[in-house]
N, C-alpha and C positions, 0 to 999 in steps of 0.2 A: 487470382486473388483467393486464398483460404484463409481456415482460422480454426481454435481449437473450440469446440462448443460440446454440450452436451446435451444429445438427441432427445427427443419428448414430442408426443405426440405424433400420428401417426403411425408408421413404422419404425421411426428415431429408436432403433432398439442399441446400438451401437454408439461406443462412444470412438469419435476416428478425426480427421481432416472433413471437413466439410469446405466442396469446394462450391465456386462462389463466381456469377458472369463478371461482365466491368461494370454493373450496375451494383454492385453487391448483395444480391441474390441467392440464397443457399439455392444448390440444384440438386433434383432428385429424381429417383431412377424411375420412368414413366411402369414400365412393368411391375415392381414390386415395390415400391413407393421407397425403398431406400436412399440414404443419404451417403451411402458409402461407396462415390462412384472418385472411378481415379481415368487420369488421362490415357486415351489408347489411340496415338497419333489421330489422324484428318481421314474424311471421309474421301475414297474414291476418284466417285464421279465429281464432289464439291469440295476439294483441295481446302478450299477456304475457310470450309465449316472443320470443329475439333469433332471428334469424334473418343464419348467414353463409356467404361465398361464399370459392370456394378459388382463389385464386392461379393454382392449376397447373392442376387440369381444366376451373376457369370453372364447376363444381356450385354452387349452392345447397343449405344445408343447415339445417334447426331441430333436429336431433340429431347434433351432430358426437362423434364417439367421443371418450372420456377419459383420456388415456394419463397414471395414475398412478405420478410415479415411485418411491413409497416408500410402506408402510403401517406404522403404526406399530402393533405391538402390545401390547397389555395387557399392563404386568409384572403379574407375583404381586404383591397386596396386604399386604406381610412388616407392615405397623403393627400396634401392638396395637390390638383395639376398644376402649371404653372399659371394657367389662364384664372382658374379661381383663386392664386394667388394673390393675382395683381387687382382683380376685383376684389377681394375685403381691403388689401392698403388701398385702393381709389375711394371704399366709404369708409376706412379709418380717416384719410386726410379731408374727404369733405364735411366728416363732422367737426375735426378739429379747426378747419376754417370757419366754419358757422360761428362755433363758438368762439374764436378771434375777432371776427367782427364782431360779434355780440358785447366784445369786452374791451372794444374798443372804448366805449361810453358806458357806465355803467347806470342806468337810471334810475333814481330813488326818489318817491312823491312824498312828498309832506303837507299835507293838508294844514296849512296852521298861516292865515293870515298874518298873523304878528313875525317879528322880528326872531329870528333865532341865535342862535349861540352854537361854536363847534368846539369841545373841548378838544384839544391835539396833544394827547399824550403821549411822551417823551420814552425814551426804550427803559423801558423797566426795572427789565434782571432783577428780578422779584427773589431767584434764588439765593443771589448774591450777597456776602453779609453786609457789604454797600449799599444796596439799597435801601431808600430812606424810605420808610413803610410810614412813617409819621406824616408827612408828605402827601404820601400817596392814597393812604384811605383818606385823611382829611378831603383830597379832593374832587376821590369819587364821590365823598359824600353829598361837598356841594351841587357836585353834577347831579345826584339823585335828588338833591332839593329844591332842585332850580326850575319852573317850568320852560318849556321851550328849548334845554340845554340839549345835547346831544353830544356824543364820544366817537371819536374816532384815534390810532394806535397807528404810530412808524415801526411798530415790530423791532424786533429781541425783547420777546417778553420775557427772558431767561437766559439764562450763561448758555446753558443745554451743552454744555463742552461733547466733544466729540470722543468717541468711546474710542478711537485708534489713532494714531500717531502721538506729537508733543502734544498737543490740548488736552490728551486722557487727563494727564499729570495734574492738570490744575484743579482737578476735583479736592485734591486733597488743601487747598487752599479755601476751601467754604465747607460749612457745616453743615450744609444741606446733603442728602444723596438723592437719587434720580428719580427715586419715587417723590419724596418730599419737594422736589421739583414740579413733577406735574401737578400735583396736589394746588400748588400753591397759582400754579398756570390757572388749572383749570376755575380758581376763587375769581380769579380777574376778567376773566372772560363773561363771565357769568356777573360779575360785580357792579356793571352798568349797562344797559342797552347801547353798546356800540353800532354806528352805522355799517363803519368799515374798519377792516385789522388787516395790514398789512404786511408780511411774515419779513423779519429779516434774514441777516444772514446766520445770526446765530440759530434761529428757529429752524434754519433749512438745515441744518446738523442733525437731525431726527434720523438712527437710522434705522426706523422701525416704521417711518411713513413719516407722517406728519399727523400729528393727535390734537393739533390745535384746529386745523379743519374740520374733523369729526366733532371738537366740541362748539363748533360754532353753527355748524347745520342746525341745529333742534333749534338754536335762540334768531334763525333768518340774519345774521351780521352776513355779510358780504367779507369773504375773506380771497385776499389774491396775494399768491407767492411776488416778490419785493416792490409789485408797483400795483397803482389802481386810478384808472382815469370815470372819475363819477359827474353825471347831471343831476345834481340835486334840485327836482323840480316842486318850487311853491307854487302858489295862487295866479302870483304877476309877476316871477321872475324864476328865469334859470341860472342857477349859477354851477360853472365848471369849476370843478377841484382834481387836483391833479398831485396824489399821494405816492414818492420813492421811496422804500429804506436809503438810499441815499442817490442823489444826482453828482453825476460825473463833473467834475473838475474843481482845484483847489485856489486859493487865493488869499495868501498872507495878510492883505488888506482889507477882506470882506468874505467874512465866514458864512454866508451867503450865497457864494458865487456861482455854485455850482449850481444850483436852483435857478440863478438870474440868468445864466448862460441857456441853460433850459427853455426858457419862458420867452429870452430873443429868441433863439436860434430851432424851437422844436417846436412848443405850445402857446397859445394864446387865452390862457385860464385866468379864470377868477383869483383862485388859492393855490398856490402851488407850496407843499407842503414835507419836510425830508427831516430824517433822524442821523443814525447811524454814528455820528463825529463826537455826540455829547460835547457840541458846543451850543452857543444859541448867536442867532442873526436873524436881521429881517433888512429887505428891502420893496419897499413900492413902486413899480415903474411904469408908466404908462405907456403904451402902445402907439405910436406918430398917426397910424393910417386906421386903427380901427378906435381909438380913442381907447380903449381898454383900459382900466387899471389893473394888475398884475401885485399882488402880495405876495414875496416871497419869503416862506418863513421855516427856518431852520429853527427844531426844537433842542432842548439836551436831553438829558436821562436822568430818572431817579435812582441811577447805580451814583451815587454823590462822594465815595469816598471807593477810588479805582487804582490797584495795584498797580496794573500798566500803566497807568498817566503816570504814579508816580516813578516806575523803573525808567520813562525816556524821559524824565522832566518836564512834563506837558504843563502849559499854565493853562490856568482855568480861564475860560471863555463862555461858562455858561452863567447866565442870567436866571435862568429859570428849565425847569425840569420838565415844562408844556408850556404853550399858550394857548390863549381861548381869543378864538375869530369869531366877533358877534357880526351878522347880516341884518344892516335896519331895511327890511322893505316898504318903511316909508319912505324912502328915496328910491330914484332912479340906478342903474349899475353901474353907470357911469360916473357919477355924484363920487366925489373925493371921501366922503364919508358911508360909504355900502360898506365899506365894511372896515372894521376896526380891530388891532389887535391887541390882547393884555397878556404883560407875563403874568400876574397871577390871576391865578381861579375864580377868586373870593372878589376883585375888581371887575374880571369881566361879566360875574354875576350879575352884579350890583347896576353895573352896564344896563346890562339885558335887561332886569327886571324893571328899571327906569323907564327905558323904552317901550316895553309891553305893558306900561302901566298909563302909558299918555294914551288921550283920547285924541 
């Protein structure tokens, strides 16, 4: 192995072939330190060994010196072994179980003897030039007026169209852009002490994270990607709610169904509560063996005027944009009247404040 180089330092007074072991090692002449040694067959007695002679002092040599120019050394071995591997995913998954079972139920105390009220707002799309904002602050407002009331969100608070494939396209269908979007997000989040906000599908299109969990940390709302199973615990009653962006399956004759199917076949809740269709339904059904009453209540959207319904010819099926489930805990949970639903805001108010006003 040679190569052409140019001598320096020590005796490197020559510029020549600088030869070189299988290591790649310049070699040089042990007697006169030169680098200008060439092949002069094998030594003798050790056939095996080469044996070479130097340029400049005319030495033969079988051990010429090694002059390496660089040693490489050892990094730290930063990989994981495969053993410490397996031990961080064993406390990756047992925290994520924790927090699974944690979230099975989500617990939320309210200290408030009296009767309350749940506003259940309807998916938004606040960006949308559909949505009816006349609507919608009216009846945050009521919410902020009302005592005792409380807000809870089936998520798409926003178009939030997806930045890649056919959806980019529809930005150009609304006068909003992406900034003016979250702007408008982030008014509503903030706009009433919601208990819980549950992201739909449109919201899970963020491909920057999700910026609606961030803005909901600082204000303590309970935010969960498209479902949320809550204990809402008063004084002398718990009640279960049990919030989808939407429950699985359809039903020409009860826009409902998929909620009612739910509540047989999955949960045995108080409230069972779903968006996503922008239609509106409700059903009551009572439970044979634990007596339970079971509300199922599909809301619509205040996207009120929607290009897609009109491109498939969708008829309208919504009633109302929310409902508000008022809880008299002057009754028992079983009592056919625990809980009551209104499509508008401004009635289940009126509701509520009836109620919280008897002695």
């Amino acid at each position: 192995m040679s190569g052409q180089i140019h001598n320096s330092g020590g005796n490197f007074s020559k510029v020549g072939i600088i030869q070189r072991d299988d290591d790649g090692n310049a070699l040089q002449c042990p007697h006169c330190d030169s680098t200008h040694l060439i092949k002069s067959g094998t030594c003798g007695t050790h056939k095996q060994r080469k044996r070479w002679k130097c340029r400049t002092c005319e030495k033969k040599t079988v051990s010429p010196k090694i002059i390496k120019n660089y040693e490489l050394e050892e990094a730290e071995n930063l990989d994981w072994s495969t053993e410490e591997l397996i031990n961080a995913r064993t406390e990756v998954f047992k925290r994520k179980e924790a927090r699974e079972k944690s979230e099975k139920f989500i617990n939320i105390k309210i200290d408030d003897k009296k009767p309350i009220g749940l506003y259940i707002q309807g998916d938004p799309h606040v960006d949308d030039d559909g949505c009816d904002w006349v609507s919608l602050r009216n009846h945050i407002d009521i919410v902020n007026q009302t005592d005792g009331m409380y807000a809870c969100s089936v998520g798409d608070l926003s178009n939030n169209w997806a930045r890649r494939g056919k959806l980019a396209g529809l930005w150009a269908d609304q006068t909003t852009n992406g900034e003016q979007q979250w702007q408008l997000v982030e008014w509503l989040v903030g706009a009433t002490p919601y208990i819980f906000i549950v992201a739909g599908n449109h919201d899970m299109w963020a491909m920057e994270g999700d910026p609606i969990n961030w803005m909901c940390k600082p204000l303590k709302t309970v935010y969960s990607n498209h479902n949320a199973r809550l204990k809402i615990k008063l004084p002398k009653h718990e009640v279960k709610v049990n919030c989808s962006h939407n429950f699985r399956g359809h039903s020409m004759y009860n826009t409902a169904h998929g909620i009612v199917k739910h509540a047989l076949f999955n949960a045995r809740d108080h409230l069972l509560i779903a968006g996503h269709t922008h239609v509106s339904g409700y059903s009551p059904i009572k439970d044979a063996n634990s007596d339970k009453i079971m509300h199922c209540v599909q809301v619509g959207s205040y996207k009120k005027y929607d290009n897609f319904a009109k491109q498939l010819n969708l008829p309208c099926k919504m009633m109302s944009a929310c409902a508000v489930a008022v809880f008299n805990t002057y009754v028992t949970e079983d009592h056919p009247d625990f809980i009551k639903v209104f499509w508008e805001v401004e009635e289940g108010a009126d509701y509520l404040n009836f109620l919280r006003n008897k002695k």
